[in-house]
C-alpha positions, 0 to 999 in steps of 0.5 A, spaced: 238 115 513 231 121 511 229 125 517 222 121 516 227 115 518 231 119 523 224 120 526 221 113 526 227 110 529 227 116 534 219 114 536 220 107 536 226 108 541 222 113 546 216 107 546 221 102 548 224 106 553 217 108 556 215 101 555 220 098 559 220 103 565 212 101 566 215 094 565 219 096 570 214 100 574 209 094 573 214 089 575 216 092 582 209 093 584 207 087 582 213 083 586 211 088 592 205 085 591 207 079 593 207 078 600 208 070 601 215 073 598 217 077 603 214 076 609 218 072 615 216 067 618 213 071 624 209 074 620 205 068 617 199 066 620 200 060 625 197 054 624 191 051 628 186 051 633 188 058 635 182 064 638 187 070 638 194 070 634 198 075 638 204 078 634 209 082 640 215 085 636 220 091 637 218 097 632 220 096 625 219 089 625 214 089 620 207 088 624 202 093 620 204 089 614 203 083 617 195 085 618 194 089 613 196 083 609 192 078 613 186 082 613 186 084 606 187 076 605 181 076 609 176 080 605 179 078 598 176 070 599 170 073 603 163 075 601 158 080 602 156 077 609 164 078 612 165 083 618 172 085 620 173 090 625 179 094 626 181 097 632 187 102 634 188 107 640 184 112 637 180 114 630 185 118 627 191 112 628 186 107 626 186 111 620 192 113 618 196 107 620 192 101 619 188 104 612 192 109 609 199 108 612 205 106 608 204 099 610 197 100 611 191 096 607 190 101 601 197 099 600 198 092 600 195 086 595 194 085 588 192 094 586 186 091 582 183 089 589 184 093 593 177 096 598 174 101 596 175 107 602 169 111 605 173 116 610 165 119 612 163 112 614 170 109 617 169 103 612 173 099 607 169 096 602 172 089 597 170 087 592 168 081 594 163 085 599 166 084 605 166 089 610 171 092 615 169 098 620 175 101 625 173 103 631 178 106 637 181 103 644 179 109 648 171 108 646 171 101 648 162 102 648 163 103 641 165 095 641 158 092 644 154 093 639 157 090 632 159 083 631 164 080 627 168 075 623 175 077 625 179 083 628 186 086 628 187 090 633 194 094 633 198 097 639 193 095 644 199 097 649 196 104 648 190 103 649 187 108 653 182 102 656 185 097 654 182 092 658 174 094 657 175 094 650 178 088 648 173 085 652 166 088 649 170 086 642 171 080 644 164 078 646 163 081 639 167 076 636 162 071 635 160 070 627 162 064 623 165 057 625 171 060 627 173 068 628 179 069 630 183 077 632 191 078 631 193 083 636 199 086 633 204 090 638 210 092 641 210 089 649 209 094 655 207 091 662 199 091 663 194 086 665 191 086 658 197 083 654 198 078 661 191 075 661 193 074 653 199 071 654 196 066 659 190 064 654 189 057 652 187 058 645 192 064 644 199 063 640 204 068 640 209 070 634 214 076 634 220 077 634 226 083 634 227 090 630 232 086 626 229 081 623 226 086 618 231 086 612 227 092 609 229 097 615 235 101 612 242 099 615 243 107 617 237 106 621 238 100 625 246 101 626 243 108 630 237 105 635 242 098 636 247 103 638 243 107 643 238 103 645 241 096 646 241 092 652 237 097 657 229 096 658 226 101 653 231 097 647 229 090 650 222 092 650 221 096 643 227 093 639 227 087 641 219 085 643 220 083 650 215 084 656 219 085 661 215 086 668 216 087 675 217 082 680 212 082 686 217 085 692 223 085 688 228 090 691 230 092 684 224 095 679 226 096 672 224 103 672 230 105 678 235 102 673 233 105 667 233 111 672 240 109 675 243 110 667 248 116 665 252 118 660 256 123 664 262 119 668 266 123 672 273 122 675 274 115 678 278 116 686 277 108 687 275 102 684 274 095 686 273 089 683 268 084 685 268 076 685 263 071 687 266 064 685 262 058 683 261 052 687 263 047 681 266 049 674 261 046 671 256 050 676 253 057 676 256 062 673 263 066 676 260 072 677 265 078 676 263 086 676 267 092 676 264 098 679 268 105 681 268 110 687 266 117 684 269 123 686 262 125 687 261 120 692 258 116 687 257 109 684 258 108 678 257 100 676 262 100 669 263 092 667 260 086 668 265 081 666 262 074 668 264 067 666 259 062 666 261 054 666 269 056 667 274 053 670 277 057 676 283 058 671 279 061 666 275 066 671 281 067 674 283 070 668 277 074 666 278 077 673 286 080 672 284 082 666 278 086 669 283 089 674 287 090 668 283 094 664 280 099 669 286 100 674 282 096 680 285 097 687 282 092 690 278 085 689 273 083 693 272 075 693 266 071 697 270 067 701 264 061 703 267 057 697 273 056 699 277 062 701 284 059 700 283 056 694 279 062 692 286 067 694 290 062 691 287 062 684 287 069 683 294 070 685 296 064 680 293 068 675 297 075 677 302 075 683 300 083 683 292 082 684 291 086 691 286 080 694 280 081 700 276 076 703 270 078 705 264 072 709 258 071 708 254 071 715 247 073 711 243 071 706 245 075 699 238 078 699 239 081 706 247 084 704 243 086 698 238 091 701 243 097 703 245 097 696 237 097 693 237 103 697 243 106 695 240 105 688 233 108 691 237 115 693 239 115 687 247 114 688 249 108 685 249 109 677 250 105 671 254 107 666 251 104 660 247 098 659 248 091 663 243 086 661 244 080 665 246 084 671 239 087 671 235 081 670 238 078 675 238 085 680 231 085 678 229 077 680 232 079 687 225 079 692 226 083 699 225 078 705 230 073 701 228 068 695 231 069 688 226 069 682 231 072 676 234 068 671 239 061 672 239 058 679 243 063 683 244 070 683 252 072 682 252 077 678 248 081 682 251 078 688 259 080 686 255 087 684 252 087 692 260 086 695 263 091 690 258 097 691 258 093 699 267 095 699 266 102 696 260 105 699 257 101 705 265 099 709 268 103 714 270 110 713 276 112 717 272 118 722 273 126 720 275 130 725 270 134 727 268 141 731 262 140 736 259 146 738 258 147 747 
């Protein structure tokens, strides 16, 4: 073969090879282009009648992406006389996350219709002549004079004047036959996000960090890891707004604050029982907790069963005792003591059982355990999810507002720490100065 040949064949190889890496590069961005291919079904706007389209989610779970496409959707079908108004807690994340971030609207729908951006004058121009200004959360007065079609407005749970700003947008959001705002979010307790949730013409999407099969595995495993279950995962992972109950003996902050990675040498533990009524009842409620050497407690397994027979919670109970050397079981003995004693030594003969009666209401038992958690001795060794919702649902002065119908894991948590901390001691000799 001539060199003339070499070199045609070497050509038209380097033109195919650069050919199908822009096939490649084009094809990629073309189908990353495609959102209704990738979007999960929390992320599609609902259908209906609906005002405000509220989107509260965990971190990761794609929540920019879903209103940097519905705007862009938005202003690419609109004309010259469309206004849409976007608001973040400040200027500066208005522009680096909802316009110029990763997921932001100069990177998401078709490249050759993308807005024009005017940093100068904070507006995004389409082709289509529809027009989007940013705004900030922390200067709602910035609201009141502007109107709109639609509105996204993103982390309006840290707005710094939340309540004022969403309330002069709103009254802003007044052109068209039918404007409409999408609020996405992760959840934290605050009047804004209640007075949403309570609103006829709201609907609400969301969903868990875990849902976005984008996020690198590595990623997920390291935060589900660390955070799970405790009231920072469960609202930033998991998208839950979790509040506190107006006189609850527990609040969701003295818990958080009751959690330790550092666990001492254990001088007792005790594990407690608080029998259902019925197997097909409540639920069993089983929970170790462990004497200190510090003279702490420390609150190591929620083991309860729900809708078991009184063999099977039996069992859960020896093997509870099993696993951490208890050297003792408390049980309620209100339903049927005997039975109770009976059961739990058919499951092993060995299982050092007491009694104990209930002569209060379980909110009375449960007030000198609050108050240990309020001093700062009783301690949880890592998360417990069902247990805190329902210690958190128990209303001082009596009443339950937590989750199911009665209380028993807390309850079995109350008697545990009740045995290990509240019992009588054996007096210390003493010197008494004259």
């Amino acid at each position: 073969m001539s060199q003339v040949s070499v070199a045609l064949a070497e050509a038209g190889n380097a033109f195919y090879d650069n050919w199908l890496v822009k096939l490649k590069k084009d094809l990629r961005a073309a189908l990353a282009s495609c959102w209704p291919m990738w979007a999960h079904e929390g992320q599609r706007a609902p259908k209906g009648n609906w005002r405000v389209w509220l989107m509260m989610a965990g971190r990761g779970y794609g929540k920019t992406r879903a209103g940097a496409e519905w705007v862009s959707e938005i202003a690419r079908a609109g004309n010259e006389e469309t206004r849409i108004a976007l608001v973040a807690a400040t200027m500066d994340e208005a522009r680096s996350v909802m316009v110029e971030g990763e997921s932001g609207i100069l990177s998401v729908g078709p490249v050759y219709d993308r807005p024009h951006w005017e940093p100068s004058r904070a507006r995004l121009v389409w082709r289509s002549g529809a027009q989007a200004l940013l705004f900030s959360g922390a200067n709602p007065d910035g609201l009141r004079g502007p109107q709109h079609h639609f509105a996204w407005c993103d982390e309006v749970a840290k707005w710094s004047f939340a309540s004022a700003a969403w309330d002069n947008l709103n009254m802003a959001l007044r052109l068209g036959g039918q404007p409409r705002a999408l609020v996405t979010t992760t959840p934290r307790a605050m009047d804004l996000l209640r007075r949403m949730l309570a609103g006829r013409d709201v609907v609400v999407t969301g969903g868990r960090t875990t849902d976005n099969l984008s996020l690198p595995p590595s990623f997920v495993s390291a935060v589900t890891a660390t955070y799970a279950g405790t009231r920072l995962g469960r609202q930033e992972l998991d998208g839950e707004l979790i509040d506190d109950i107006d006189g609850a003996l527990w609040t969701r902050a003295m818990i958080e604050g009751a959690r330790v990675a550092d666990v001492p040498d254990f001088a007792r533990v005790v594990v407690a029982v608080d029998p259902p009524a019925s197997a097909t009842g409540d639920a069993c409620g089983i929970v170790a907790v462990a004497l200190g050497r510090d003279g702490h407690g420390y609150v190591i397994e929620d083991a309860s069963v729900a809708g078991a027979s009184p063999e099977r919670w039996a069992s859960a109970v020896a093997a509870c005792a099993e696993r951490h050397g208890a050297d003792r079981i408390v049980a309620e003995a209100n339903n049927g003591g005997d039975m109770v004693t009976a059961v739990l030594r058919a499951a092993d003969q060995r299982l050092p059982v007491r009694l104990v009666h209930a002569s209060h209401g379980k909110s009375a038992r449960a007030e000198p355990v609050a108050a240990l958690y309020e001093r700062g001795r009783v301690h949880h060794i890592r998360a417990f999810p069902a247990l805190e919702d329902e210690l958190c649902g128990m209303v001082r002065g009596g009443g339950y507002e937590g989750p199911g119908n009665s209380p028993d894991r807390a309850d079995a948590c109350v008697w545990a720490l009740t045995e290990l901390m509240l019992g009588k001691r054996r007096a210390e000799p003493s010197v008494r100065g004259l």
